[in-house]
C-alpha positions in Angstrom: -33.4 -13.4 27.6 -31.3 -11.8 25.0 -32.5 -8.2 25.6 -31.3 -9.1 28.8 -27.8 -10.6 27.9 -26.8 -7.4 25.6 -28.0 -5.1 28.2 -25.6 -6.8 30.9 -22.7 -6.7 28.4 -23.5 -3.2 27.8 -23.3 -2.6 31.6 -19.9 -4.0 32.1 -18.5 -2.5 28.5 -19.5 0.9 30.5 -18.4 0.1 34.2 -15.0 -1.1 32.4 -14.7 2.2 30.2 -15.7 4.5 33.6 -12.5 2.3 35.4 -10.2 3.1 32.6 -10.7 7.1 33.3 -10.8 6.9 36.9 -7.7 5.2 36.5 -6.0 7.7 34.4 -7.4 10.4 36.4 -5.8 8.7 39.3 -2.2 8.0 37.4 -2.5 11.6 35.9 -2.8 13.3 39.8 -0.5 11.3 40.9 2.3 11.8 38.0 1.7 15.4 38.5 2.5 14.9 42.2 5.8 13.6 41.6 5.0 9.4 41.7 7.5 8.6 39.2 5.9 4.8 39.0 2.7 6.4 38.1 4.3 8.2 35.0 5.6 5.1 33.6 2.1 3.3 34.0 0.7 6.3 32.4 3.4 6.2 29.5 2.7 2.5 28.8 -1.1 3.1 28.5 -0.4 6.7 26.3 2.0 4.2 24.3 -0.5 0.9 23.5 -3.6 3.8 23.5 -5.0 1.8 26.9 -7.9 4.3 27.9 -6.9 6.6 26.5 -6.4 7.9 22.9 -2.7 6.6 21.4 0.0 8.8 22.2 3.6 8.3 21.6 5.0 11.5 22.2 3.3 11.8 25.2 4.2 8.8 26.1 7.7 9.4 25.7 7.7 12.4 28.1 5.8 10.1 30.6 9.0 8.0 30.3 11.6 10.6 30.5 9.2 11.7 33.8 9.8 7.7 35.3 13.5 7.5 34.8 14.1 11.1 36.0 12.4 9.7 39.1 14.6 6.4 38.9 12.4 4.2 37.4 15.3 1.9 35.1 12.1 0.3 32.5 11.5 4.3 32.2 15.1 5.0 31.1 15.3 1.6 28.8 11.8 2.6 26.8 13.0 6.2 26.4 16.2 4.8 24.6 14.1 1.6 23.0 12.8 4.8 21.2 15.6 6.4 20.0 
């Protein structure tokens, strides 16, 4: 019954980890396309290293990328960090 237990929490530690890069790969393509609301996610998870390794300068550009695109959070974490 244990076996059985860790193997299940194994399962969803992986299923979570594989929805955390299909996430970014889906906030990434769609950053790239112009989405300015998926920059910002993407900055926020570069910035607290959510799925991806931590990243401040990048997530800083991500930012800059947001409140080009009108996002007003963007523009207040881009100067938060000045």
């Amino acid at each position: 019954m244990k076996n059985l237990f860790v193997r299940t929490i194994c399962a969803l530690t992986l299923t979570i980890a594989s929805g955390y890069a299909d996430n970014i790969n889906t906030l990434t393509k769609a950053c790239n396309s112009g989405n300015a609301d998926a920059c910002f996610s993407l900055g926020i998870k570069y910035y607290n290293g959510n799925g991806v390794k931590k990243d401040q300068n990048k997530a800083e550009q991500l930012y800059k990328q947001a409140c080009k695109g009108g996002i007003s959070e963007a523009c207040i974490a881009v100067n938060f960090g000045k």
